[in-house]
C-alpha angles and dihedrals in degrees: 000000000000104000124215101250093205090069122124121230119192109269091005088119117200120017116256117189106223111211102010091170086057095056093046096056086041081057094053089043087067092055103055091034086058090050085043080062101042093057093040079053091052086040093049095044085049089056096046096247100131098174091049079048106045082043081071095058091055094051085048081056096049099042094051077045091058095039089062091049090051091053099053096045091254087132098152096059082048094051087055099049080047092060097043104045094052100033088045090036085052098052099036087057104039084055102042097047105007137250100291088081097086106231101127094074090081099068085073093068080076094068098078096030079059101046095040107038095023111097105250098258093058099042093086093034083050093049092051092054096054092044085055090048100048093051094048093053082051087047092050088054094054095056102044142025134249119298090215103000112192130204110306086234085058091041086060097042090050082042093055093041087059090035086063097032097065089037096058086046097053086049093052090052095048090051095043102053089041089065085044093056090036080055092045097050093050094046085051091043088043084045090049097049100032128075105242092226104035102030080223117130107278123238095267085053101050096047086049089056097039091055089053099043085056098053082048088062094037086059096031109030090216109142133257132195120200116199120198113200134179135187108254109238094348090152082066101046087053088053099045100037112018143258090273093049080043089062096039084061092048090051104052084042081066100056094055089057099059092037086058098043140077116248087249100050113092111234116182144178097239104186140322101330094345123095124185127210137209117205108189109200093014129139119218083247084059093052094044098054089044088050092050084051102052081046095056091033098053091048098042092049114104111246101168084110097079104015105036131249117322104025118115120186119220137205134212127203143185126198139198138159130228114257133198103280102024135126117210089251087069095046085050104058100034070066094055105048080051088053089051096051090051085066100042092055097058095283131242092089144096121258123183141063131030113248106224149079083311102043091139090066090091088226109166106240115170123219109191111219 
């Protein structure tokens, strides 16, 4: 009923562990179930009740025995001591001391291990089965009396161990898997804004986060400087060296962007070798200097690592500055004609605004790097 997800099927290729966090909290569940037992053991030896107690000893021996298994990625041998201790441990100790022990509450703890570790096609057959079960455990008591009762004062006490026990257990599980889903969300929504290769902000991102930073100088006036930059003769380097050398080169080209930007400026892979950048509260003096760094950077850096002795890899870039009545589709592509022109005029250089008492004027002016 729960399958071992580390099992090999013909032609399945690689193992993939379905549901990991399952299996470590499964591996933290046979600790404390083990405690659980040490002090049961310590309670039924208190009440004079030696084979209840001594069957504690044997589920401290199985759980040490699942946790191994665990450990080891033998899941599916864990999955069955699991079974047997608590479906065997239940019983023993509804007929020995009655059901107003409290040990079938335990059962329960198998309503979410079903539903979360079971292939889908065995969750509702599985949750039929431990219902059955559960009743006819309820149906037995009612038939017959308890195999070694103890004093109705110990029976509560045993009844409100296991009581807080399982309650302390559901509430760990539902903590737990509430971290596990808070984690998920933030990894999708870090997947959804971020480009796979680079980590910078992808191109959906970046155009979100333009438009807003926009509106924000239509309402504030405070500058903002974009930067269009593009890897000199990357298509070559593909050809010559291949696409994962390629990456490699995108990558590193990367790092040299965030190591040469402030945390609030927006830097973004913006398709295929060209980045763009957003500088909030920037002049067009300020682009232009940081342009003239990530220039300088990226063809200073020592490349040697990935290409061989002797290559150097090169960036263009083309700047421009938001002005009063623009969208950032025409910043963008005042940018981009200076990107162009960087190109055009040998590359590995900066083309944009004038730097100047009338840097807003959006006149090219070219800064070899």
């Amino acid at each position: 009923m729960l399958s071992d997800p580390n099992t090999i099927k013909p032609g399945a290729g690689p193992v993939r562990v379905r549901r990991p966090a399952f299996w470590t909290l499964a591996m933290r569940c046979t600790q404390i179930a083990a405690l659980v037992d040490i002090a049961f053991f310590i309670l039924f030896l208190a009440l004079d009740s030696p084979v209840l107690a001594w069957v504690n000893v044997v589920s401290v021996g199985m759980y040490v025995g699942a946790y191994y298994a665990l450990k080891t990625r033998r899941n599916r041998l864990a999955v069955w001591l699991f079974w047997t201790e608590v479906l065997a441990h239940a019983a023993l100790g509804i007929t020995m001391i009655g059901w107003g022990s409290g040990f079938h509450y335990y059962l329960l703890l198998f309503i979410p291990a079903i539903c979360l570790s079971a292939p889908r096609k065995w969750v509702f057959p599985g949750l039929c089965a431990l219902w059955a079960y559960y009743v006819a455990l309820d149906v037995l008591m009612w038939s017959i009396e308890p195999l070694q009762p103890i004093p109705q004062t110990a029976l509560y006490v045993v009844h409100l161990f296991n009581l807080t026990v399982v309650f302390a257990m559901f509430s760990y599980l539902s903590v737990f898997y509430l971290g596990v889903v808070i984690a998920t969300q933030r990894k999708l929504q870090a997947v959804a804004i971020t480009d796979v290769l680079t980590g910078l902000l992808n191109r959906r991102q970046m155009q979100y986060l333009l438009d807003q930073e926009v509106e924000r100088f239509k309402r504030s006036g405070q500058p903002m400087g974009l930067m269009l930059l593009d890897l000199d003769h990357f298509k070559q380097i593909n050809d010559t060296y291949g696409h994962d050398m390629g990456d490699k080169v995108l990558q590193e080209f990367a790092v040299v962007l965030n190591e040469q930007f402030r945390s609030q400026d927006l830097v973004a892979r913006w398709g295929g070798e060209e980045f763009l950048v957003a500088m909030p509260n920037s002049t067009g003096a300020d682009v232009v200097r940081a342009a003239e760094r990530v220039c300088q950077a990226t063809a200073g850096r020592d490349w040697s690592e990935w290409m061989g002795e002797g290559r150097n890899v090169t960036v263009s870039i083309g700047v421009s500055e938001i002005k009063a009545g623009d969208d950032a589709a025409q910043a963008l592509s005042r940018a981009d004609e200076a990107l162009y022109q960087s190109k055009a005029s040998g590359r590995n250089c900066v083309m944009g605004l004038k730097v100047g008492s009338n840097s807003g004027s959006n006149k090219k002016h070219s800064v070899s790097c």
